[in-house]
VOZA-242040 format. One record per atom (N, C-alpha, C, O, CB): x, y, z. Coordinates in pm, whole numbers, padded with zeros to 5 digits, always signed. Glycine has a CB too. Layout:
N
XYZ...
This chain:
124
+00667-03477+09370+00741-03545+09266+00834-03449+09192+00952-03477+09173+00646-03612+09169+00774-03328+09149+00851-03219+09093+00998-03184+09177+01113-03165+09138+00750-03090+09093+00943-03186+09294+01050-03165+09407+01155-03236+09444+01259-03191+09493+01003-03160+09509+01128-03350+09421+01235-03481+09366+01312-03474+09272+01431-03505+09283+01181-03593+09323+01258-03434+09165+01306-03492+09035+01411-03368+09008+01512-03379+08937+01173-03520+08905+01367-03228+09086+01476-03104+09055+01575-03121+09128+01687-03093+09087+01435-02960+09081+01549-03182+09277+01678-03156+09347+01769-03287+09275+01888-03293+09247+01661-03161+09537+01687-03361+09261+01812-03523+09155+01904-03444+09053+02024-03464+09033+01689-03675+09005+01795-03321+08972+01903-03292+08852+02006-03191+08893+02117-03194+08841+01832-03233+08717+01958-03058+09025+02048-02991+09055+02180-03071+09129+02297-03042+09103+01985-02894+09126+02153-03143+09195+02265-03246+09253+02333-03273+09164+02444-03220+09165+02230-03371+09311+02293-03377+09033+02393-03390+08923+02473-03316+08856+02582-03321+08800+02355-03424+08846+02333-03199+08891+02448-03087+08789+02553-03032+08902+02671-03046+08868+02351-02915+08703+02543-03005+08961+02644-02932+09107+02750-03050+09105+02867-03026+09134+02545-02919+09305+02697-03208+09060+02823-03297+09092+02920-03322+08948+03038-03356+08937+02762-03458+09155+02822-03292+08851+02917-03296+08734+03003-03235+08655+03009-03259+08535+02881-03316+08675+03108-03114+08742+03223-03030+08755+03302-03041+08571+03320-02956+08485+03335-03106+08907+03323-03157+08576+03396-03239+08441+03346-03217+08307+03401-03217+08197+03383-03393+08451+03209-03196+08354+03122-03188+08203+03076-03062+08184+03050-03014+08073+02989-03283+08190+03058-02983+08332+02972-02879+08283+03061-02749+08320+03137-02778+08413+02813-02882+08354+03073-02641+08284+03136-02529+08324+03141-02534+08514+03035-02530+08577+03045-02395+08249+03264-02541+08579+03250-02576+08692+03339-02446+08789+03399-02460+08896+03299-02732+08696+03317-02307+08694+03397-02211+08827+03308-02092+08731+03236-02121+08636+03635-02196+08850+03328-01988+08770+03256-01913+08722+03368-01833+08555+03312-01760+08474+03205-01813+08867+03532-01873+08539+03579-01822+08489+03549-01921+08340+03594-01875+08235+03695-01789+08560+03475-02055+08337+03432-02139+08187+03326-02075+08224+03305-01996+08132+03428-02323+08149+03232-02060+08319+03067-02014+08282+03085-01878+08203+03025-01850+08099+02955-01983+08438+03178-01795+08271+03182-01678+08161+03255-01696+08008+03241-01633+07903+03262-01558+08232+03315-01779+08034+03385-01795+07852+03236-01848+07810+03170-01789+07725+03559-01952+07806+03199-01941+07863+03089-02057+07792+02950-01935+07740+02897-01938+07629+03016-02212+07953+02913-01836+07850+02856-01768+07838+02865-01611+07731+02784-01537+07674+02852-01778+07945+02987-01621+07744+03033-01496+07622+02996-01571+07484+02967-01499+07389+03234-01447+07620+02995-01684+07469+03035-01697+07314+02855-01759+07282+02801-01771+07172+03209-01841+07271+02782-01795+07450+02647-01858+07410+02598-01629+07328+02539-01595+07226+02514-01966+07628+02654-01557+07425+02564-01420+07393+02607-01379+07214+02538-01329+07125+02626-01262+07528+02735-01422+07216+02737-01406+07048+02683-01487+06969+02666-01445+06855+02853-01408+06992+02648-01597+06994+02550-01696+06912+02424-01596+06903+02399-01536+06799+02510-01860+07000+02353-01585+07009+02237-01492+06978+02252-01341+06905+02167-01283+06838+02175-01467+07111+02366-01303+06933+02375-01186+06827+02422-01169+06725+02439-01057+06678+02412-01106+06852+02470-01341+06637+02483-01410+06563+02614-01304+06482+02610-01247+06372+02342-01457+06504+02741-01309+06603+02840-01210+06558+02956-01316+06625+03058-01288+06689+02823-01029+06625+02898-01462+06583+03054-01540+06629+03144-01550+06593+03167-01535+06473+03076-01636+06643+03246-01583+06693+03418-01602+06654+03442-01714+06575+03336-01776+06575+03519-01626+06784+03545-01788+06492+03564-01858+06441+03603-01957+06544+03616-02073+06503+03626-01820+06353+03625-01935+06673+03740-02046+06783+03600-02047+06866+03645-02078+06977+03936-01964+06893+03452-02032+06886+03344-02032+06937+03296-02169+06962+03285-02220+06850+03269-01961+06866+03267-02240+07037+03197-02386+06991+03074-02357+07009+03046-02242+07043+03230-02525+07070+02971-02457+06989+02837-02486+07021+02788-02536+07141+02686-02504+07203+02799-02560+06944+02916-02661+07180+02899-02680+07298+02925-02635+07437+02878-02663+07547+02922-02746+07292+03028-02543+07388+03032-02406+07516+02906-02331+07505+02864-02300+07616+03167-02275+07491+02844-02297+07420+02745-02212+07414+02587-02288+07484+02499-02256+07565+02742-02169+07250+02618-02399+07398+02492-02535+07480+02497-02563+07603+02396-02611+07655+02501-02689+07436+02634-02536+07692+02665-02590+07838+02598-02452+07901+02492-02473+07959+02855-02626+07883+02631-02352+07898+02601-02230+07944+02424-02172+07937+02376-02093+08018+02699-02143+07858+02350-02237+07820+02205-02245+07808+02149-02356+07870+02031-02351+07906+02163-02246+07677+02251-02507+07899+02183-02571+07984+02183-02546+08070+02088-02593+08132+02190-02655+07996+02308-02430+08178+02315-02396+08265+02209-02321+08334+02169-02321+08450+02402-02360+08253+02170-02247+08213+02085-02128+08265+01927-02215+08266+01832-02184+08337+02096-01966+08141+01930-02281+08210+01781-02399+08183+01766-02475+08334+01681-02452+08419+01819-02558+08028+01840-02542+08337+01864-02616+08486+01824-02512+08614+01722-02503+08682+02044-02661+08504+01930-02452+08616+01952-02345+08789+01812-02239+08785+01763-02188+08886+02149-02200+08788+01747-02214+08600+01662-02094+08616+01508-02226+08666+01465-02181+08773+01652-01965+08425+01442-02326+08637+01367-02407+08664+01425-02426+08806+01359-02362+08888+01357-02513+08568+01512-02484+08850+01523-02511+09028+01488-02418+09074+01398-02430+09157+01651-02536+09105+01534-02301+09047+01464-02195+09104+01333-02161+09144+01288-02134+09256+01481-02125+09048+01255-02171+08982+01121-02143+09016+01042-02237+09048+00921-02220+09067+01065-02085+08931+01114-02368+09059+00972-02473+09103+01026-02467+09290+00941-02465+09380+00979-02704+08999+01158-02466+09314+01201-02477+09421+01204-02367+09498+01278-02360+09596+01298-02525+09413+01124-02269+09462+01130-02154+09511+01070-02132+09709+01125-02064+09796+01038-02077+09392+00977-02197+09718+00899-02208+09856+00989-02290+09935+00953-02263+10050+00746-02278+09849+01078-02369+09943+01199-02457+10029+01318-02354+10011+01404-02370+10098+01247-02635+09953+01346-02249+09918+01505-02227+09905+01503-02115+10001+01400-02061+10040+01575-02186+09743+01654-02074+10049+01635-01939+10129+01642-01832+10109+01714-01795+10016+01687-01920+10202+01583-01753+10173+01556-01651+10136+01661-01526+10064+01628-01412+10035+01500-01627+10237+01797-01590+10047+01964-01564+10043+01955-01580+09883+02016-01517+09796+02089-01697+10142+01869-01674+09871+01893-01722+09763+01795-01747+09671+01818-01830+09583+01950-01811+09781+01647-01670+09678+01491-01700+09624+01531-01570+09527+01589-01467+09560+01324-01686+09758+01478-01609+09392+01502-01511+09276+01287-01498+09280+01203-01587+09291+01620-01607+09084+01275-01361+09267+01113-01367+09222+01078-01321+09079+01033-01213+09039+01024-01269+09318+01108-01427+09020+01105-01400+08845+01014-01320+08757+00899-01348+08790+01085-01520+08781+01014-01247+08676+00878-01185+08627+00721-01262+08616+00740-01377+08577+00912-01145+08486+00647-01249+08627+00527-01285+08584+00511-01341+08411+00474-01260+08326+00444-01159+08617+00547-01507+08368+00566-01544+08242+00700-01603+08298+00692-01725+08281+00562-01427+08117+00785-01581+08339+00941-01562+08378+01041-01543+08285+01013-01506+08171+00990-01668+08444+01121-01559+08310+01251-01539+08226+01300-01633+08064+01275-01753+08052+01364-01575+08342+01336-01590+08007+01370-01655+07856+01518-01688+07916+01575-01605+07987+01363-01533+07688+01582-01824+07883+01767-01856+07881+01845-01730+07841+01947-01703+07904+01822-01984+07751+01801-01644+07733+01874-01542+07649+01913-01441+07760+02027-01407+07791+01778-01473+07521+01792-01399+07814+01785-01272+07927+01856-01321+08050+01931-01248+08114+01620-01225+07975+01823-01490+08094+01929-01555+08228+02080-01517+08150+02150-01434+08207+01909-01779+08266+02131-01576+08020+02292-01528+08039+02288-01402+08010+02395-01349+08040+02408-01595+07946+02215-01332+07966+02284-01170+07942+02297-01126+08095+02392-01049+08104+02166-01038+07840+02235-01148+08219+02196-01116+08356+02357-01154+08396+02449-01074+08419+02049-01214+08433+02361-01335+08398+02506-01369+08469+02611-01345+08385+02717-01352+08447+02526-01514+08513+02627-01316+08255+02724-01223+08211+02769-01094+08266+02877-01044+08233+02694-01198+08108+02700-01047+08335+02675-00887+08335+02695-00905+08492+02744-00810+08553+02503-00808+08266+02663-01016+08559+02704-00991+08716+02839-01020+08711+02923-00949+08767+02628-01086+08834+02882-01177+08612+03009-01230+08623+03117-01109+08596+03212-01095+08673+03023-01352+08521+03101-01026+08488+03209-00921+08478+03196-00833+08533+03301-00769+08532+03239-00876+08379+03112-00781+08592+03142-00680+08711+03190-00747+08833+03232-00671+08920+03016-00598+08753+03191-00878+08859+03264-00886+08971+03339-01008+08991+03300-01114+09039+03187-00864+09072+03482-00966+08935+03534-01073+08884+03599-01134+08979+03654-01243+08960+03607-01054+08782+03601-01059+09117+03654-01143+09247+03636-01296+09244+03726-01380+09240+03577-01096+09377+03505-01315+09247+03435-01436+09284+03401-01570+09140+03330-01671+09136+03285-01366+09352+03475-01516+09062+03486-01608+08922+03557-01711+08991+03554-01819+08931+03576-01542+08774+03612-01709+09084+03644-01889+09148+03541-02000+09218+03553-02114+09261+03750-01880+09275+03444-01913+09209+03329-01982+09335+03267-02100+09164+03310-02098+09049+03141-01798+09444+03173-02173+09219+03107-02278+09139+03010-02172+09014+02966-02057+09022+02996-02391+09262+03007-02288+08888+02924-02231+08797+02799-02211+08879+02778-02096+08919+02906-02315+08670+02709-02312+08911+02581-02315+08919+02552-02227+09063+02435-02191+09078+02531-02470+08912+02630-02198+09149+02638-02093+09258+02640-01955+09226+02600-01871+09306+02748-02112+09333+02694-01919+09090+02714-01773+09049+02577-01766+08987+02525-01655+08997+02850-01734+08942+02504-01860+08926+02440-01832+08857+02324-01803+08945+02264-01697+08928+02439-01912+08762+02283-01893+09045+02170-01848+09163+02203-01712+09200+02115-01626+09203+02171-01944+09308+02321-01686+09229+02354-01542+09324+02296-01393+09214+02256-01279+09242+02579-01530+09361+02320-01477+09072+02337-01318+08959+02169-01324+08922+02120-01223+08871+02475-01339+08760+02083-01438+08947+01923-01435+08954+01896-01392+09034+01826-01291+09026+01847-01530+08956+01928-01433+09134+01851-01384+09283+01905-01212+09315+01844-01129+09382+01918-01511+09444+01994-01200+09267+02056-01028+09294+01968-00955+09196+01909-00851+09227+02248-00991+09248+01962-01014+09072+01857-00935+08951+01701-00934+08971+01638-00856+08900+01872-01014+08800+01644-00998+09045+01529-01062+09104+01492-01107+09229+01434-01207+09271+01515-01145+09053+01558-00972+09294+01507-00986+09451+01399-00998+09473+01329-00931+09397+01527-00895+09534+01301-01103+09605+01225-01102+09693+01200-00997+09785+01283-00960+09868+01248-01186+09741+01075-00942+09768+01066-00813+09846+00972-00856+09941+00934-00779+10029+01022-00678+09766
């Protein structure tokens, strides 16, 4: 049932481009201004809901992960700490992959975000 109900929401989210940060160059705006919310050093031009899209982001893709972990491939299996990960520590991670490699800021939000877990949290 779990297994159902994640791939229904990752589908939605992968299909809902319009609503949610949909390349990696809004996941990093959305994501810069969610990391200044937490270091409570925001801009005046900052929204909430860029900052809310980018924590749902990381809420969504970091749960598919770990419940979907035994079906996904091995390309793409993040092995999370023991407790796992807090949203705060998922965007400081895909912040920190997104600007070091800004080639690939065209590929999908929710694709960068598997690649910058699973690179920070390899399967050994």
């Amino acid at each position: 049932m779990k297994t159902g109900l994640m791939a229904v929401a990752l589908a939605g989210m992968l299909g809902s481009g319009a609503v949610m940060a949909n390349d990696g160059n809004a996941l990093l705006n959305d994501c810069q201004q969610a990391i200044r919310a937490l270091d409570n050093v925001r801009r005046a031009s900052d929204s909430d809901m860029d900052s809310g899209m980018c924590f749902g982001m990381m809420e969504g893709v970091r749960a598919m992960m770990m419940y979907l972990k035994d079906s996904m491939s091995d390309d793409y299996k993040a092995c999370f700490p023991k407790g796992g990960i807090s949203n705060a520590q998922a965007v400081r991670i895909v912040v920190k992959h997104l600007s070091d490699n800004p080639a690939i800021l065209h590929l999908d939000g929710p694709q960068l975000t598997v690649i910058a877990l699973h690179e920070a949290f390899p399967c050994k």
